[in-house]
PQR file with spaces between the fields and no chain letter, atoms N, CA, C, O and H, PARSE charges and radii, in Angstrom:
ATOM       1  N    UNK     1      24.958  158.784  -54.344 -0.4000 1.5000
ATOM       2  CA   UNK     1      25.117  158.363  -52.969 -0.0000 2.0000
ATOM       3  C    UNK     1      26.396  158.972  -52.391  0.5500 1.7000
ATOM       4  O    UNK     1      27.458  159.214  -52.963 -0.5500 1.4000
ATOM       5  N    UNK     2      26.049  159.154  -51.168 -0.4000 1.5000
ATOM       6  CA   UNK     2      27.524  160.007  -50.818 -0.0000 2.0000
ATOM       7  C    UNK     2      28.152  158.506  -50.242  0.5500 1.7000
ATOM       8  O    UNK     2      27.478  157.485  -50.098 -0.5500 1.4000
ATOM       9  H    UNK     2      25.185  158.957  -50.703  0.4000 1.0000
ATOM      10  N    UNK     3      29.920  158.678  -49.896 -0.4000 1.5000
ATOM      11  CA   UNK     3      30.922  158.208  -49.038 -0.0000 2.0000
ATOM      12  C    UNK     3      29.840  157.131  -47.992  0.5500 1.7000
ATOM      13  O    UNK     3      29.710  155.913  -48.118 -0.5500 1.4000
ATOM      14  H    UNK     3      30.467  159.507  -50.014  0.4000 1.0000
ATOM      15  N    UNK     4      29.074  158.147  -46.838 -0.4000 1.5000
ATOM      16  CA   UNK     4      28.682  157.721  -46.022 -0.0000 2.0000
ATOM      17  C    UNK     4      27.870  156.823  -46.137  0.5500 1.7000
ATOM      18  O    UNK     4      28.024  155.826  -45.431 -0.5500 1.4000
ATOM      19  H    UNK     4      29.179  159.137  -46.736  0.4000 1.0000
ATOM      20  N    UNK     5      26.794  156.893  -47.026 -0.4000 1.5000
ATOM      21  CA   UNK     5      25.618  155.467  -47.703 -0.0000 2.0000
ATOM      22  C    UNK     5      26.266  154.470  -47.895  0.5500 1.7000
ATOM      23  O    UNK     5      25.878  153.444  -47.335 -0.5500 1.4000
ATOM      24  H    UNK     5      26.669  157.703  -47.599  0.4000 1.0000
ATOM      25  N    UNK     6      27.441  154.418  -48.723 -0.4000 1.5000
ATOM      26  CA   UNK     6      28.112  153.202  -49.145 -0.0000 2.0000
ATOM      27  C    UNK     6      28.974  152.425  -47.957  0.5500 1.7000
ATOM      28  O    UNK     6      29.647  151.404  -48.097 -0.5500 1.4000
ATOM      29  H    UNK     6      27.757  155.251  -49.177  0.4000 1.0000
ATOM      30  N    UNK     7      28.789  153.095  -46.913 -0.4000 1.5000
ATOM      31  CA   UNK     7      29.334  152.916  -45.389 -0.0000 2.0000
ATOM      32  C    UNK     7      28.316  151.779  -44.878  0.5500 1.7000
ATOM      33  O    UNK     7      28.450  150.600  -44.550 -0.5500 1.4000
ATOM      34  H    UNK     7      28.242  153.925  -46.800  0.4000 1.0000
ATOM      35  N    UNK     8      27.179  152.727  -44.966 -0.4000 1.5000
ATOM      36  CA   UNK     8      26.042  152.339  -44.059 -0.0000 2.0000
ATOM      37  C    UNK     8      25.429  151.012  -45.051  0.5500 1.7000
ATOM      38  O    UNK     8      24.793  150.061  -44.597 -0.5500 1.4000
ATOM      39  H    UNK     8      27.071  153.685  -45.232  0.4000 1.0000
ATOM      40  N    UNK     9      25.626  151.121  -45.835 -0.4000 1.5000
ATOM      41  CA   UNK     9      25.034  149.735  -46.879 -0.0000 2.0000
ATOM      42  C    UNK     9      26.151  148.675  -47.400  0.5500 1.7000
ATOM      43  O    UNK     9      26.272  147.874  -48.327 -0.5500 1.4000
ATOM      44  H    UNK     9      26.143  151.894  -46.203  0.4000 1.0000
ATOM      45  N    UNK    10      26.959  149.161  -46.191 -0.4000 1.5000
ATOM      46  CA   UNK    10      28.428  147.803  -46.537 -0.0000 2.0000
ATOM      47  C    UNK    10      27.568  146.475  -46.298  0.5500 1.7000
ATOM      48  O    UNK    10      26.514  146.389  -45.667 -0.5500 1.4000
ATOM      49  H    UNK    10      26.861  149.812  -45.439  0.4000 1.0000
ATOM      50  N    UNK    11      28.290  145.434  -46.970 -0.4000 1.5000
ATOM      51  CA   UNK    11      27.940  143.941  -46.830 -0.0000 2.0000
ATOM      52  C    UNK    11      26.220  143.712  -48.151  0.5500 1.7000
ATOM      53  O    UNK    11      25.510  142.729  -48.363 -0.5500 1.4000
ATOM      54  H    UNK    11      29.146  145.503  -47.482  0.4000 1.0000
ATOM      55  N    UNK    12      26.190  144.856  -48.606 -0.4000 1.5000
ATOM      56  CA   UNK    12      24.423  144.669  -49.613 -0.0000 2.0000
ATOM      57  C    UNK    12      24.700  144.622  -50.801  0.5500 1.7000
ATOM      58  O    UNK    12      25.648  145.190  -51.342 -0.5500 1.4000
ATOM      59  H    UNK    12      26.767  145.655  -48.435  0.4000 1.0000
ATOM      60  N    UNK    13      24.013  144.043  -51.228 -0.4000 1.5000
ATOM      61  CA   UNK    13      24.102  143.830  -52.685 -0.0000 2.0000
ATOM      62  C    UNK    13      23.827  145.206  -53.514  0.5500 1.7000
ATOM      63  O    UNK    13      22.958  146.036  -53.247 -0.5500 1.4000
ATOM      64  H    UNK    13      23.242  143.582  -50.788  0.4000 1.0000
ATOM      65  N    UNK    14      24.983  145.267  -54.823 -0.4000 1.5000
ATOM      66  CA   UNK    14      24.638  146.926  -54.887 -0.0000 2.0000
ATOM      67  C    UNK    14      24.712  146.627  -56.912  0.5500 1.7000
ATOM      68  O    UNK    14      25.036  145.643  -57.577 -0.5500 1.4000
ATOM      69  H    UNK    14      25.689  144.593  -55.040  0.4000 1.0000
ATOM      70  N    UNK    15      24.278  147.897  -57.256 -0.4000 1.5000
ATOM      71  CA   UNK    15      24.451  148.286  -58.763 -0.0000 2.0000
ATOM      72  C    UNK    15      25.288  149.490  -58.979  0.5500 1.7000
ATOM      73  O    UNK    15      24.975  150.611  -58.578 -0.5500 1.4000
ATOM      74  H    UNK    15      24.015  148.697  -56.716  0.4000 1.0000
ATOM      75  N    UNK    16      26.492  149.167  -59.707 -0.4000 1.5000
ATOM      76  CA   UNK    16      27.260  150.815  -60.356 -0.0000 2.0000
ATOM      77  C    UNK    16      27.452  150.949  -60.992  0.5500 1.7000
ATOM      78  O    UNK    16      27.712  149.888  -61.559 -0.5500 1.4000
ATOM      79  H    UNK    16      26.746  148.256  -60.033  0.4000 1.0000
ATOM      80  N    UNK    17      27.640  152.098  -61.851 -0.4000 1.5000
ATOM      81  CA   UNK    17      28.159  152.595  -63.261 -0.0000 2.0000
ATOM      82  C    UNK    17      28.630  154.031  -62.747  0.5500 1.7000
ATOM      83  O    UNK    17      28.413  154.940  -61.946 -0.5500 1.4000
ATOM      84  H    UNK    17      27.429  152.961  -61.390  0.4000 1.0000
ATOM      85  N    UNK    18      29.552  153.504  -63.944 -0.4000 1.5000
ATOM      86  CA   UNK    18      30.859  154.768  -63.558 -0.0000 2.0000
ATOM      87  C    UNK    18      30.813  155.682  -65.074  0.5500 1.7000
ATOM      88  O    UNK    18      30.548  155.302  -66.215 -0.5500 1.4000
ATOM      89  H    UNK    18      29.728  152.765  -64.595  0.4000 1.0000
ATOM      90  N    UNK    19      31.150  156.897  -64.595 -0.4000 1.5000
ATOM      91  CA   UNK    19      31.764  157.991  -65.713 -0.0000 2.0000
ATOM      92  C    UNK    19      32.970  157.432  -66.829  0.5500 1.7000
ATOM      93  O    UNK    19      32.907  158.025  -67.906 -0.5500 1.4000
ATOM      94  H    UNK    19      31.365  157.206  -63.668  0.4000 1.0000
ATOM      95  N    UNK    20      33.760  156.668  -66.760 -0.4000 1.5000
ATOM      96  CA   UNK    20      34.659  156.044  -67.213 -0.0000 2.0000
ATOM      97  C    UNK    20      34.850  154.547  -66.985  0.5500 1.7000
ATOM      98  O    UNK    20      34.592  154.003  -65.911 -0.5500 1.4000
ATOM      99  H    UNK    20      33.811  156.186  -65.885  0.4000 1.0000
ATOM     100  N    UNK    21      35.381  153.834  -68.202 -0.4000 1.5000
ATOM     101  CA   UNK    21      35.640  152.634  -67.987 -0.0000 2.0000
ATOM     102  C    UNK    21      36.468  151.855  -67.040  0.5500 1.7000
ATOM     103  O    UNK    21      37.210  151.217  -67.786 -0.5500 1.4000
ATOM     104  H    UNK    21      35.592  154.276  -69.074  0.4000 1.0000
ATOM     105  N    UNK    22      36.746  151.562  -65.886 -0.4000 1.5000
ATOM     106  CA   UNK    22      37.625  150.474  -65.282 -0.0000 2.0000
ATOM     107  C    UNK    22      37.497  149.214  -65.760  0.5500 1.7000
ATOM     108  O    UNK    22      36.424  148.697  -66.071 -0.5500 1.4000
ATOM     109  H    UNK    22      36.143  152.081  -65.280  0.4000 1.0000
ATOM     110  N    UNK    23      38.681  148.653  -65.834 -0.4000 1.5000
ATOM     111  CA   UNK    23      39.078  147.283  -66.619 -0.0000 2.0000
ATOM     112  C    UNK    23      38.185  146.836  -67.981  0.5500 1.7000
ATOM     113  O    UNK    23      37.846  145.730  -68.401 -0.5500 1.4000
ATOM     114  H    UNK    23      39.552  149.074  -65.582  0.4000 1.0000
ATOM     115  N    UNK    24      37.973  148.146  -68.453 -0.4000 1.5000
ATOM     116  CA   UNK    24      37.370  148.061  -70.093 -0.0000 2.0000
ATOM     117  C    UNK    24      35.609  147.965  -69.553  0.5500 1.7000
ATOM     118  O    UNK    24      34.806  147.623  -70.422 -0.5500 1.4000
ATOM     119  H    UNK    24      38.249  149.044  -68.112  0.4000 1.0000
ATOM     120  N    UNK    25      35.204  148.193  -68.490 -0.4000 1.5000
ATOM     121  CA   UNK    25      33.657  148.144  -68.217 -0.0000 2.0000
ATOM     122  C    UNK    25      33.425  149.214  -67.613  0.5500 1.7000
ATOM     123  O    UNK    25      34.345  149.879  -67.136 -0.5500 1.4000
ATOM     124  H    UNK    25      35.855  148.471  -67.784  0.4000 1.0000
ATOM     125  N    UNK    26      31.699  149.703  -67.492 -0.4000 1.5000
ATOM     126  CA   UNK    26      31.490  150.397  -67.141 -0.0000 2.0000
ATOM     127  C    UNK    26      30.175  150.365  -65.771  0.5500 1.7000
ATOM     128  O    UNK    26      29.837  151.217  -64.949 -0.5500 1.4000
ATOM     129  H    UNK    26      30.952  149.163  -67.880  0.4000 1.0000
ATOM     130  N    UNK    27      29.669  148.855  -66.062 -0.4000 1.5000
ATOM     131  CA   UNK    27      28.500  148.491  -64.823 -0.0000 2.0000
ATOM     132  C    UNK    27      29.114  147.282  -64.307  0.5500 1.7000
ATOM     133  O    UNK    27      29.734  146.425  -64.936 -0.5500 1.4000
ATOM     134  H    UNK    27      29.943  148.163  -66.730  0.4000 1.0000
ATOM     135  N    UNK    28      28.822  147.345  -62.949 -0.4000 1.5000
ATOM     136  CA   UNK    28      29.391  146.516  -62.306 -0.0000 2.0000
ATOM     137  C    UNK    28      28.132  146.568  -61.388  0.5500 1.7000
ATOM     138  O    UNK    28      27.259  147.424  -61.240 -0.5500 1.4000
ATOM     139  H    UNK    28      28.317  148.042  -62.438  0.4000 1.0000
ATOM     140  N    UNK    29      28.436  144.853  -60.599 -0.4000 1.5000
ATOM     141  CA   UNK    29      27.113  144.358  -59.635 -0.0000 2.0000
ATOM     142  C    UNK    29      27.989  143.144  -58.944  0.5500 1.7000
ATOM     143  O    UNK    29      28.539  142.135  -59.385 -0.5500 1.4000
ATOM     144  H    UNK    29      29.144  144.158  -60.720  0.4000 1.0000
ATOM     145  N    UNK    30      27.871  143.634  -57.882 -0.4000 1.5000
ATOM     146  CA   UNK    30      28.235  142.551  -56.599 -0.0000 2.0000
ATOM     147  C    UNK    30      28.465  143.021  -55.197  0.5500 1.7000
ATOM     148  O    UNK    30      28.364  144.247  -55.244 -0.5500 1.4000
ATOM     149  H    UNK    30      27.424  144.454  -57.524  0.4000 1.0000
ATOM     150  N    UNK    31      28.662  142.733  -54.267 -0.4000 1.5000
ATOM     151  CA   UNK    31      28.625  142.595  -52.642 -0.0000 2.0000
ATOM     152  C    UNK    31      29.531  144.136  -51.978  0.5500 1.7000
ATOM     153  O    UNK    31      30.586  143.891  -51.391 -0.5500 1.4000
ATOM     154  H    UNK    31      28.743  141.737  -54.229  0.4000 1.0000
ATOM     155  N    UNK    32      29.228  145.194  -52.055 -0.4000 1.5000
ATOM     156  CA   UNK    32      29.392  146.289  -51.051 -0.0000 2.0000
ATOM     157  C    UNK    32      30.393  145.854  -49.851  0.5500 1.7000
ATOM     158  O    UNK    32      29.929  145.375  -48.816 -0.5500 1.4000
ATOM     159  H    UNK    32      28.372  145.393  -52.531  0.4000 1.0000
ATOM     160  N    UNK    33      31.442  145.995  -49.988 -0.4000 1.5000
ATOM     161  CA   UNK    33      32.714  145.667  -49.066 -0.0000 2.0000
ATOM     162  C    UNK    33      32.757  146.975  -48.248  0.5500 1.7000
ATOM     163  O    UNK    33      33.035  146.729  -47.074 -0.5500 1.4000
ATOM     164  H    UNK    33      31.819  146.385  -50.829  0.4000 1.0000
ATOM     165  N    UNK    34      32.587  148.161  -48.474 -0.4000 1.5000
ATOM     166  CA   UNK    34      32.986  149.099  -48.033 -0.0000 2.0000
ATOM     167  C    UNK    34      34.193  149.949  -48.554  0.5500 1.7000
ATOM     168  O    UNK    34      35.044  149.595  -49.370 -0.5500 1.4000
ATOM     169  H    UNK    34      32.361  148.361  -49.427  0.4000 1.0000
ATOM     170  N    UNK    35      34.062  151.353  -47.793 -0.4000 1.5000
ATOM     171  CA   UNK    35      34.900  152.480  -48.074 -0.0000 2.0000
ATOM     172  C    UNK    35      36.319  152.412  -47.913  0.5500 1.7000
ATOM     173  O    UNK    35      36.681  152.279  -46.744 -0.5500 1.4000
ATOM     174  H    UNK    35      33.371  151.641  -47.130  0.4000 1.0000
ATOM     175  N    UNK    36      37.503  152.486  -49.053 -0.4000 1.5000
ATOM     176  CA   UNK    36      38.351  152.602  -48.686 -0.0000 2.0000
ATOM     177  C    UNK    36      39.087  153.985  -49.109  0.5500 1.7000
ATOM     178  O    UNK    36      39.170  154.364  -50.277 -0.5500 1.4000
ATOM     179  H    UNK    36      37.210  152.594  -50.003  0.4000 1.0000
ATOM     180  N    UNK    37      39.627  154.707  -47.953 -0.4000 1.5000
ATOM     181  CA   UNK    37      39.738  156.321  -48.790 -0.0000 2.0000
ATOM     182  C    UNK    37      38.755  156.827  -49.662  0.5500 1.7000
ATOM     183  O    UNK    37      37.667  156.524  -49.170 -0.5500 1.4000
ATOM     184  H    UNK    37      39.560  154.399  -47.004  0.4000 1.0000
ATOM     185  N    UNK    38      38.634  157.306  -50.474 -0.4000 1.5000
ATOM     186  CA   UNK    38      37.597  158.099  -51.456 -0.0000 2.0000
ATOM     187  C    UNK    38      37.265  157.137  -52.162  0.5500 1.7000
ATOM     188  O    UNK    38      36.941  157.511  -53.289 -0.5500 1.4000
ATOM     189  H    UNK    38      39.517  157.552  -50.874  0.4000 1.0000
ATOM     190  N    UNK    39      37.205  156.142  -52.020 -0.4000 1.5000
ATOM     191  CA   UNK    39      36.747  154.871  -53.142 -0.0000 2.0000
ATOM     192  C    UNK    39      35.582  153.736  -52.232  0.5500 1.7000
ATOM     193  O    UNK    39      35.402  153.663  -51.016 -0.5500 1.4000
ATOM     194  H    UNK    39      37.468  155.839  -51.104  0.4000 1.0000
ATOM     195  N    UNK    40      34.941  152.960  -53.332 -0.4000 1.5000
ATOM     196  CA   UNK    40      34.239  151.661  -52.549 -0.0000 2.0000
ATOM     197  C    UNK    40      34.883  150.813  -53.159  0.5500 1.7000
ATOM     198  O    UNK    40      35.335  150.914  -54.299 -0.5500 1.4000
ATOM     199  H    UNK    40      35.087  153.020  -54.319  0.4000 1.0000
ATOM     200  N    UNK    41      34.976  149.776  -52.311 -0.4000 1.5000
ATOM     201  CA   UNK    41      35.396  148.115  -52.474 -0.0000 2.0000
ATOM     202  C    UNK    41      34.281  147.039  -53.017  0.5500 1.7000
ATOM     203  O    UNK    41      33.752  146.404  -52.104 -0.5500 1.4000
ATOM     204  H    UNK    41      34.609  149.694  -51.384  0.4000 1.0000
ATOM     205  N    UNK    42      33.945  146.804  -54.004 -0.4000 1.5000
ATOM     206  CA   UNK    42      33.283  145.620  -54.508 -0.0000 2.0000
ATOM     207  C    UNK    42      33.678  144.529  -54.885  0.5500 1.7000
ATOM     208  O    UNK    42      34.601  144.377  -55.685 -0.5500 1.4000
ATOM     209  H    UNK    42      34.374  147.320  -54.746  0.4000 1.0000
ATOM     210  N    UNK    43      32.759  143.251  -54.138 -0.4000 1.5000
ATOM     211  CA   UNK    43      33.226  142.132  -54.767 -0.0000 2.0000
ATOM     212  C    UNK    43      32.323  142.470  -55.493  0.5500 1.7000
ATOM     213  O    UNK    43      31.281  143.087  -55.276 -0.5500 1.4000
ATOM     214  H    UNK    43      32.009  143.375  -53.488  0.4000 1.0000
ATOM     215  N    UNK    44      32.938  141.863  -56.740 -0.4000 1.5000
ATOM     216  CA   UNK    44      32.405  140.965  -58.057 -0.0000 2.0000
ATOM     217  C    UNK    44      32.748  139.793  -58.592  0.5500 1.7000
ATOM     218  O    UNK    44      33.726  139.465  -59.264 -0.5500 1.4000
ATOM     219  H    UNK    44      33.785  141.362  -56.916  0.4000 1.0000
ATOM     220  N    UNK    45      31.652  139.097  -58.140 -0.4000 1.5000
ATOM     221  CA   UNK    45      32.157  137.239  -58.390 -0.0000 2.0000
ATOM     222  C    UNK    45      33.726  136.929  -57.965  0.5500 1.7000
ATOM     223  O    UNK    45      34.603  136.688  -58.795 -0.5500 1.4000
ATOM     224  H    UNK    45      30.858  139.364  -57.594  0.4000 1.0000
ATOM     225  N    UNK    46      34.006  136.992  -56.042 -0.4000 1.5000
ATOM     226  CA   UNK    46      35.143  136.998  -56.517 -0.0000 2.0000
ATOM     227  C    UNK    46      36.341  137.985  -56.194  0.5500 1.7000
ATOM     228  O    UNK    46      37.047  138.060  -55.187 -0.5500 1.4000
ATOM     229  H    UNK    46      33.294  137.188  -55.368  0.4000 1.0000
ATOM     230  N    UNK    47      36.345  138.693  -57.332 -0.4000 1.5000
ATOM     231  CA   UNK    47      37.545  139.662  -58.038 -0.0000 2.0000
ATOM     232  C    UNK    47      37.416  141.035  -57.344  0.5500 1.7000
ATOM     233  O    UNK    47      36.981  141.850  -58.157 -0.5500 1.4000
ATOM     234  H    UNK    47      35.772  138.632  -58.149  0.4000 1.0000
ATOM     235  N    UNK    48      37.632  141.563  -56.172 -0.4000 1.5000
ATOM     236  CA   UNK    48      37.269  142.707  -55.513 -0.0000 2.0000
ATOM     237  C    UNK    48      38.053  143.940  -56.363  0.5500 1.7000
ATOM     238  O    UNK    48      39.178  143.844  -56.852 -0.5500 1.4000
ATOM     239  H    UNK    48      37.986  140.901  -55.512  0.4000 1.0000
ATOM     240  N    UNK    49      37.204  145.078  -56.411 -0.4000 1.5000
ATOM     241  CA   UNK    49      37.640  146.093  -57.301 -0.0000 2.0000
ATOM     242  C    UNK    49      37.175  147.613  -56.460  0.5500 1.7000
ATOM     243  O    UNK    49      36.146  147.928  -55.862 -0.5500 1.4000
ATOM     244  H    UNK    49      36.290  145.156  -56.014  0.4000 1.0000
ATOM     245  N    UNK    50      38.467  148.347  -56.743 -0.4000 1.5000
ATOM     246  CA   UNK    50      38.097  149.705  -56.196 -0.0000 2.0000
ATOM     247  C    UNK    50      37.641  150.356  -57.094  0.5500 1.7000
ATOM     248  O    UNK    50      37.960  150.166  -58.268 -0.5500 1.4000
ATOM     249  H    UNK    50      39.303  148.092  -57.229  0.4000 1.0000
ATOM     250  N    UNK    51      36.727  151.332  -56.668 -0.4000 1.5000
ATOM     251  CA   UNK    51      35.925  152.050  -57.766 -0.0000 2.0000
ATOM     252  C    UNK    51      35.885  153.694  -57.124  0.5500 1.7000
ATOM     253  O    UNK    51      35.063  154.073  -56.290 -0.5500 1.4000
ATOM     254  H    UNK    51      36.469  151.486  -55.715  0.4000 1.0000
ATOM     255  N    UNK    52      36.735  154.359  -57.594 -0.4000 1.5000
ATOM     256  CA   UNK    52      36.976  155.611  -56.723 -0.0000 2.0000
ATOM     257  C    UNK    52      35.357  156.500  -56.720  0.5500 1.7000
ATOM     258  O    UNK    52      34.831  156.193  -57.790 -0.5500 1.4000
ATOM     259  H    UNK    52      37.403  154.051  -58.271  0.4000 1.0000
ATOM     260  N    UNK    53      34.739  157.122  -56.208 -0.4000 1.5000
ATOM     261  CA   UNK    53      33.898  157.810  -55.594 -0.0000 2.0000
ATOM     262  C    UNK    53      33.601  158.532  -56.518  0.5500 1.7000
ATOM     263  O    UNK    53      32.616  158.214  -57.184 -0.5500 1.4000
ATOM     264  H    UNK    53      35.166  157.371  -55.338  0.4000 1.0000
ATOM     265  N    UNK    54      34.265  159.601  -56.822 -0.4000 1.5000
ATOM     266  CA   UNK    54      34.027  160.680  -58.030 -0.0000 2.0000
ATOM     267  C    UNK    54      34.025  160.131  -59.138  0.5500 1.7000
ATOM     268  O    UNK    54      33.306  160.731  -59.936 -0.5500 1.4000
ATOM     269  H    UNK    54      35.065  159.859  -56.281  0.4000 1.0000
ATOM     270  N    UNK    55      34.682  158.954  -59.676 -0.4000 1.5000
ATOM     271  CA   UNK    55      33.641  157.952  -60.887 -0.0000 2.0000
ATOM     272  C    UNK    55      32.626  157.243  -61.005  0.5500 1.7000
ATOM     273  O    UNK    55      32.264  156.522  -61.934 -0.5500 1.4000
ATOM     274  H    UNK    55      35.267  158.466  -59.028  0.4000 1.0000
ATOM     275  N    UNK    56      31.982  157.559  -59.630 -0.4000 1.5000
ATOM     276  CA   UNK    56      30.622  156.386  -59.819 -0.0000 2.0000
ATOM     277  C    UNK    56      29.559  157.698  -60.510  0.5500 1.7000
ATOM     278  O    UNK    56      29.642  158.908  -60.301 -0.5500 1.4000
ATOM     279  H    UNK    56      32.276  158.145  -58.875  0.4000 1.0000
ATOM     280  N    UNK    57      28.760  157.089  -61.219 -0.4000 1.5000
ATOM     281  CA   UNK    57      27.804  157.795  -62.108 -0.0000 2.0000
ATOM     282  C    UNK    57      26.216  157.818  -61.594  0.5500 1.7000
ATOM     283  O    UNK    57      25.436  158.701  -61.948 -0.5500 1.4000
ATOM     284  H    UNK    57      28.692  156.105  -61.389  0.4000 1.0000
ATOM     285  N    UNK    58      25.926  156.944  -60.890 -0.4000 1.5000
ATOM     286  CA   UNK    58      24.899  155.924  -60.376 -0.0000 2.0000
ATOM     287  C    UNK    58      24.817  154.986  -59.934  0.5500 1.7000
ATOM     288  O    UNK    58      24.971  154.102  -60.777 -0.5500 1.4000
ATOM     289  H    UNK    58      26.560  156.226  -60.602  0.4000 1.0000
ATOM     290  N    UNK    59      24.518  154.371  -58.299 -0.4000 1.5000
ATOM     291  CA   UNK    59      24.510  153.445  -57.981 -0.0000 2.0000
ATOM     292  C    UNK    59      23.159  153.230  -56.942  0.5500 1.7000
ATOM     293  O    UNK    59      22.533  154.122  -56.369 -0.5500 1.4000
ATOM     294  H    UNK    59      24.393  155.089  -57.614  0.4000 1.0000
ATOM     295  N    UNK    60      22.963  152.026  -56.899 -0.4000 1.5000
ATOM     296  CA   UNK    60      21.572  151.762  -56.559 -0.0000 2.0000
ATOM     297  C    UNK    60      21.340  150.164  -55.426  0.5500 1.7000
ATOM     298  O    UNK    60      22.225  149.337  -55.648 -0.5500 1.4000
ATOM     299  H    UNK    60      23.471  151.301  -57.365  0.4000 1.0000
ATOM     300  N    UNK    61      20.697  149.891  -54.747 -0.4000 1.5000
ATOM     301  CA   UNK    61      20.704  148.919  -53.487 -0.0000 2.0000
ATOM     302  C    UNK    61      20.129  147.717  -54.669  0.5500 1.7000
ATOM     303  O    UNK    61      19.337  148.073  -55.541 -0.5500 1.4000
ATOM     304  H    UNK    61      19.979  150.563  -54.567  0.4000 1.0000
ATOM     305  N    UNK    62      20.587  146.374  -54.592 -0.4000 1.5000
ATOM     306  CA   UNK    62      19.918  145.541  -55.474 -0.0000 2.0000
ATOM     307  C    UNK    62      18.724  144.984  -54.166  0.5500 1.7000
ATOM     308  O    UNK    62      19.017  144.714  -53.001 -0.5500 1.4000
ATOM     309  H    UNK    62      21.231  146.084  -53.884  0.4000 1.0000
ATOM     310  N    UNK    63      17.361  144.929  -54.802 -0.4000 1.5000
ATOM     311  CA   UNK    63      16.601  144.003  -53.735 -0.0000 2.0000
ATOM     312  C    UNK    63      16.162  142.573  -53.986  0.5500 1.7000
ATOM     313  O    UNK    63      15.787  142.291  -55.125 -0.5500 1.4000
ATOM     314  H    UNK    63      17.123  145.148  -55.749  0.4000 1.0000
ATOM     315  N    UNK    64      16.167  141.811  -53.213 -0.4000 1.5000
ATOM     316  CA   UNK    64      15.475  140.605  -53.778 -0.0000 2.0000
ATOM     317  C    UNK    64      14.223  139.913  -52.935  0.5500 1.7000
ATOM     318  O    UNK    64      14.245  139.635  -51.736 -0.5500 1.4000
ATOM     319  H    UNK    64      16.471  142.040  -52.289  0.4000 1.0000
ATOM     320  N    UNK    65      13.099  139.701  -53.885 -0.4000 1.5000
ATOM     321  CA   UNK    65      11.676  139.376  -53.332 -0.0000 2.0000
ATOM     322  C    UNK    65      11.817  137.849  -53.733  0.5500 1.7000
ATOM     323  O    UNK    65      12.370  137.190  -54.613 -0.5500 1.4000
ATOM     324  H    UNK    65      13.081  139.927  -54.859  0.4000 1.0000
ATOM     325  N    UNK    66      10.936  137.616  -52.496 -0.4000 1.5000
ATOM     326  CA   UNK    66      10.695  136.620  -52.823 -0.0000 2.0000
ATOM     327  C    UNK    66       9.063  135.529  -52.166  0.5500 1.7000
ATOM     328  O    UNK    66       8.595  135.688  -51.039 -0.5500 1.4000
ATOM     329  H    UNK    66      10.487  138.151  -51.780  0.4000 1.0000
ATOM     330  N    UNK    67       8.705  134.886  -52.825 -0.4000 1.5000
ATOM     331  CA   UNK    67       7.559  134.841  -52.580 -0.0000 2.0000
ATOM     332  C    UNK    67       6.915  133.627  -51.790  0.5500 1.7000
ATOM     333  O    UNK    67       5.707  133.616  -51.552 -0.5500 1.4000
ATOM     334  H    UNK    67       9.086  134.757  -53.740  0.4000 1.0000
């Protein structure tokens, strides 16, 4: 996903994994805060974490159905 997606999908529930470990992990899942400089802002439960851009590995929109 480029800079700009993670713009446009601020406030959504998201999935990431990074090239390298931050704070000893490597997948992270929670609430799309948005772009700060070359990085995204995620909450996770909480604990908001920057996750610079050129370490994300894969990230993906979480959806939820419901019936």
């Amino acid at each position: 996903m480029k800079l700009a997606d993670f713009e446009r999908f601020s406030g959504r529930e998201i999935k990431v994994r990074t090239r390298t470990a931050i704070e000893q992990q490597r997948r992270f899942h929670g609430k799309l805060l948005g772009v700060v400089d070359r990085a995204i802002e995620l909450d996770q439960d909480g604990k908001v974490l920057l996750i610079p851009h050129a370490d994300i590995a894969q990230a993906n929109l979480v959806y939820r159905f419901t019936n």
